[in-house]
DSSP file (Angstrom, degrees, kcal/mol; ACC not computed):
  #  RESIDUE AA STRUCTURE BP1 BP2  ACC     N-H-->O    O-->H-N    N-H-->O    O-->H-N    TCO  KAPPA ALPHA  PHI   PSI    X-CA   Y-CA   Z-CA
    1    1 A X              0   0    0      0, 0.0     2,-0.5     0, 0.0    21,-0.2   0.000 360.0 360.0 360.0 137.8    0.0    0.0    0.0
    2    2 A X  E     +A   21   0A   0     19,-0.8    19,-0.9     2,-0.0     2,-0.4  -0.903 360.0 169.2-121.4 121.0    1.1    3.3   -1.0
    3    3 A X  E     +A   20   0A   0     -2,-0.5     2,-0.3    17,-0.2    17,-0.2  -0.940  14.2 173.8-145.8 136.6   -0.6    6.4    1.0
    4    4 A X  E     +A   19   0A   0     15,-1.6    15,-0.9    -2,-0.4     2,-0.3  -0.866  16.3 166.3-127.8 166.6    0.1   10.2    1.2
    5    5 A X        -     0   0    0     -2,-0.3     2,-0.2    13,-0.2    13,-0.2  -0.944  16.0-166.8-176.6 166.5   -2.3   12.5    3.2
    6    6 A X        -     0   0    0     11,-0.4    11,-1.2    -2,-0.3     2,-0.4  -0.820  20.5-121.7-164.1 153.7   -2.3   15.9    4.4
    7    7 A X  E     +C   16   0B   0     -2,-0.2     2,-0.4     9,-0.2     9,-0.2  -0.844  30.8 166.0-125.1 129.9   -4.6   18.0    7.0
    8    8 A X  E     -C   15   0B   0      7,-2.0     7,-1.9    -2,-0.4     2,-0.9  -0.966  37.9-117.8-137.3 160.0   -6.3   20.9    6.0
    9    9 A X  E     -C   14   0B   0     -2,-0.4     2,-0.6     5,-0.2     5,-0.2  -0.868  27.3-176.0-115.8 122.3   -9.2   22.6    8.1
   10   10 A X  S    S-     0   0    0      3,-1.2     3,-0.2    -2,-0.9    -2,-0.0  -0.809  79.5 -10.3-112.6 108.5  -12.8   22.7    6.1
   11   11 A X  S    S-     0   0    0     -2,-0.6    -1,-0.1     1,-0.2     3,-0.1   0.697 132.7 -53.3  85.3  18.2  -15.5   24.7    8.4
   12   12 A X  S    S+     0   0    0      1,-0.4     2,-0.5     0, 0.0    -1,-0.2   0.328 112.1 115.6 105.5  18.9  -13.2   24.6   11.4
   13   13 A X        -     0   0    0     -3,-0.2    -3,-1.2     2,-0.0     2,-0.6  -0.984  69.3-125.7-113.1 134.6  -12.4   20.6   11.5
   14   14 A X  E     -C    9   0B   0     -2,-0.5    28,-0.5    -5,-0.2     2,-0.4  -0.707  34.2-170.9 -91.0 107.1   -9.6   19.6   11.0
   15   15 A X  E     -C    8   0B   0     -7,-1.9    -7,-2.0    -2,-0.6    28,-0.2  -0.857  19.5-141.1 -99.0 128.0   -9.9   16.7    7.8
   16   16 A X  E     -C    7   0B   0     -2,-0.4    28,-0.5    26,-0.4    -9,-0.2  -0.398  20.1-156.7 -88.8 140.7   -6.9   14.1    6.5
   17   17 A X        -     0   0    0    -11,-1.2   -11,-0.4    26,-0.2     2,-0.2  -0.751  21.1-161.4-133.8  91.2   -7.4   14.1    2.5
   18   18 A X        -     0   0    0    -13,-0.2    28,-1.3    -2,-0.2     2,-0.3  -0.597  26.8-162.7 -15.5 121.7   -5.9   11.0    1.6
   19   19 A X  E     -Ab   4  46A   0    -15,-0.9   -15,-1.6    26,-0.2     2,-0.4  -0.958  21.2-171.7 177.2 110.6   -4.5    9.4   -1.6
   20   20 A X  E     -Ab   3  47A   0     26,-1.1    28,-1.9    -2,-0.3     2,-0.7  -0.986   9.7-160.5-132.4 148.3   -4.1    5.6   -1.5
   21   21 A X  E     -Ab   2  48A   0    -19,-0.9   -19,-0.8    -2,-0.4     2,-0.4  -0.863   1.3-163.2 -89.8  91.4   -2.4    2.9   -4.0
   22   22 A X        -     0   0    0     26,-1.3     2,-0.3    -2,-0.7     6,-0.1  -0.838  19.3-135.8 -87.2 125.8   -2.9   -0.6   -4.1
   23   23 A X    >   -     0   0    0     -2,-0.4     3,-2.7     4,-0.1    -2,-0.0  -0.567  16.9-138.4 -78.7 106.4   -0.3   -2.9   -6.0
   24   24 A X  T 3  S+     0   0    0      1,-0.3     2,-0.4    -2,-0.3    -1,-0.1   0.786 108.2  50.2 -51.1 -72.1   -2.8   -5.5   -8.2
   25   25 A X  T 3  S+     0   0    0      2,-0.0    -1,-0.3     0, 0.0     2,-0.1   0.484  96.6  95.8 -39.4 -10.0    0.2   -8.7   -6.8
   26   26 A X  S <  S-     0   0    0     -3,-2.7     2,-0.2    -2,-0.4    -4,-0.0  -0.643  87.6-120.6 -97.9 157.2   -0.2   -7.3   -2.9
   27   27 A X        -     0   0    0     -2,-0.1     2,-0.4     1,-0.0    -4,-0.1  -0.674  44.5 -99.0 -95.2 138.8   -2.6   -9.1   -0.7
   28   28 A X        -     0   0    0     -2,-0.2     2,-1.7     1,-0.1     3,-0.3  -0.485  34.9-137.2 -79.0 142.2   -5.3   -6.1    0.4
   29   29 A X     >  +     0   0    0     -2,-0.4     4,-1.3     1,-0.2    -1,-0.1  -0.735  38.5 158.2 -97.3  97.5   -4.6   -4.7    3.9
   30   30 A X  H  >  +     0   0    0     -2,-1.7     4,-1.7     1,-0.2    -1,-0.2   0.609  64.5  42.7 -81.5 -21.4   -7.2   -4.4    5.2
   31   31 A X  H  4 S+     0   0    0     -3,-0.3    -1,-0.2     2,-0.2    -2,-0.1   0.149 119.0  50.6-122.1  16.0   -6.6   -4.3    9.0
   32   32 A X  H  > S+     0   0    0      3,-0.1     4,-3.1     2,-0.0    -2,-0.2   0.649 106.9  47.0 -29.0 -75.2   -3.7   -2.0    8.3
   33   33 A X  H  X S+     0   0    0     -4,-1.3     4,-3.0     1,-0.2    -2,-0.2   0.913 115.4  54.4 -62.2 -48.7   -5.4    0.4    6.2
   34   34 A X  H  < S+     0   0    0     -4,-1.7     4,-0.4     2,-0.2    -1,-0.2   0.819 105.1  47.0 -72.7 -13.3   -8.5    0.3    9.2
   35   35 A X  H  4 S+     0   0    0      2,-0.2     4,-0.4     3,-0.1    -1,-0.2   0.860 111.9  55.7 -82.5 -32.5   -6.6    1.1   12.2
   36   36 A X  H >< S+     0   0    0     -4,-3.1     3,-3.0     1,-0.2     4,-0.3   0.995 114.0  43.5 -49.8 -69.7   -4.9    4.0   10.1
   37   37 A X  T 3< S+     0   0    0     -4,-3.0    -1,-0.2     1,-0.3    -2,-0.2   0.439 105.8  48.9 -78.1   5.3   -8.2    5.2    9.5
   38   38 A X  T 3  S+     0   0    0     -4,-0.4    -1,-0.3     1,-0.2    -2,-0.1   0.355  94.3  78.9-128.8  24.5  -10.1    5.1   12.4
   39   39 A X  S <  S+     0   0    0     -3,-3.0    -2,-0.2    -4,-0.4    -1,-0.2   0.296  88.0 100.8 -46.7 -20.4   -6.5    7.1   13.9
   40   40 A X        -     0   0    0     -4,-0.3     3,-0.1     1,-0.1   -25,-0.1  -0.354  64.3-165.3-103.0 137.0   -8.8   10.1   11.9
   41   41 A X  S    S-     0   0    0      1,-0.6     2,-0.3   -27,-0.3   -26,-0.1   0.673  88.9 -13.6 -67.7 -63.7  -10.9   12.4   13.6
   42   42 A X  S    S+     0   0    0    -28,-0.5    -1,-0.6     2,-0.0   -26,-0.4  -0.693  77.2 175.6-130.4 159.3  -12.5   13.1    9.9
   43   43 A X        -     0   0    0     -2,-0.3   -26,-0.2   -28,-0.2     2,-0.2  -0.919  28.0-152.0-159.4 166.2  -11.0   12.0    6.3
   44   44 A X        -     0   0    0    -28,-0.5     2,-0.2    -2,-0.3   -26,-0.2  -0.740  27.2-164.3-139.9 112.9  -11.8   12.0    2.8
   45   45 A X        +     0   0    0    -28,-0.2     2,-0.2    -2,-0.2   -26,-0.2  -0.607  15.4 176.1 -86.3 137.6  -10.0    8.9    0.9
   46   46 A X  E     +b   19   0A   0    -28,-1.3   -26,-1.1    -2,-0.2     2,-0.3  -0.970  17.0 159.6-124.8 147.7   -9.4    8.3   -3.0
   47   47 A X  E     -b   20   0A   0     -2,-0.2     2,-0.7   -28,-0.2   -26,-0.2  -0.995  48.7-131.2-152.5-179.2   -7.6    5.4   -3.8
   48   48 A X  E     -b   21   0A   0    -28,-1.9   -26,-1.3    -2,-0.3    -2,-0.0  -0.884  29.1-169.4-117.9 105.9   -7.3    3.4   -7.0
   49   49 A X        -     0   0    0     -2,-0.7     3,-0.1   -28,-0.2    -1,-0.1   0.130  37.5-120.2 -95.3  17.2   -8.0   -0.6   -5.0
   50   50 A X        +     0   0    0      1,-0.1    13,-0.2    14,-0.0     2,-0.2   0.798  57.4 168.4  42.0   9.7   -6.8   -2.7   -8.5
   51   51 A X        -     0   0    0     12,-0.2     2,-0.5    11,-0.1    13,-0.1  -0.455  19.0-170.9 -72.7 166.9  -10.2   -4.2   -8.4
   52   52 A X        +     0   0    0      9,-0.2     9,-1.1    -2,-0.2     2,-0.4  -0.972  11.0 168.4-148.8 122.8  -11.6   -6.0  -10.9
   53   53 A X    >   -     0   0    0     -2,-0.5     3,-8.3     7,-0.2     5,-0.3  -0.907  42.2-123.2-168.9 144.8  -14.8   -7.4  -12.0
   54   54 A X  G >  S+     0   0    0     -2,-0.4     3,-3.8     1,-0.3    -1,-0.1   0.833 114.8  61.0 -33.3 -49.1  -16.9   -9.2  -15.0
   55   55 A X  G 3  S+     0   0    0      1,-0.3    -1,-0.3     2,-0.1    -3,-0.0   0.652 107.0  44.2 -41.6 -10.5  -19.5   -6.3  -14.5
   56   56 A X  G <  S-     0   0    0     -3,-8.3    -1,-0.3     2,-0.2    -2,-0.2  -0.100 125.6-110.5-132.1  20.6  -16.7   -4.0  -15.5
   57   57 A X  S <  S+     0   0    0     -3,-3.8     2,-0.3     1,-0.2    -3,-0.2   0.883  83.7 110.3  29.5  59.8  -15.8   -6.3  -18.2
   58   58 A X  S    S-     0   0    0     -5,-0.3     2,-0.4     3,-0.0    -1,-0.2  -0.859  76.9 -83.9-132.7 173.2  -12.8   -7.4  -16.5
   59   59 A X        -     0   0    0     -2,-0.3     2,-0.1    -6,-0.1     5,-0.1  -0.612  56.4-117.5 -59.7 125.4  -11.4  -10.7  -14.8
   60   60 A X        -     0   0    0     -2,-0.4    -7,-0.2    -7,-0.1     2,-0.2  -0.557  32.3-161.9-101.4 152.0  -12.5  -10.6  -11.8
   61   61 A X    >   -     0   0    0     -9,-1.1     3,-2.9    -2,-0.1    -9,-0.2  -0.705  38.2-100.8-114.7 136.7  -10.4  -10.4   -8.9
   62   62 A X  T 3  S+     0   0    0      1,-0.3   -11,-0.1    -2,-0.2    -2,-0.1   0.648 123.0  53.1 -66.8  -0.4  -10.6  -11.0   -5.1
   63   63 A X  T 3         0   0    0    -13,-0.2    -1,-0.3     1,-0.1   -12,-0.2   0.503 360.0 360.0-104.0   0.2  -11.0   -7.1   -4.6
   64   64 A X    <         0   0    0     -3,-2.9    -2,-0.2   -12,-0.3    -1,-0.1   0.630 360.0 360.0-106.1 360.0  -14.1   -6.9   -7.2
């Protein structure tokens, strides 16, 4: 997992803006990535999660 973040204050809370990678070959961390986050007061996450799935005309994958 690859993760940058930064803290900005929107409406006088202070919010973590997040940016996260996942490597399609990495197992997902899931109980990593939730003990980070619930470290957070507030967040807003984007991340690109390498899932994959037939609805999306793809192979599907254990993250789709």
């Amino acid at each position: 997992m690859q993760l940058a973040a930064t803290s900005v204050i929107i409406n006088s809370t202070p919010t973590s803006i997040i940016s996260v990678y996942f490597h399609p070959d990495c197992p997902f961390p899931a109980k990593i990535l939730s003990l980070y986050l619930q470290s957070l007061n507030k967040y807003i996450i984007s991340a690109d999660f390498n899932a994959k799935h037939e609805a999306w005309k793809c192979s599907t994958n254990t993250r789709g």
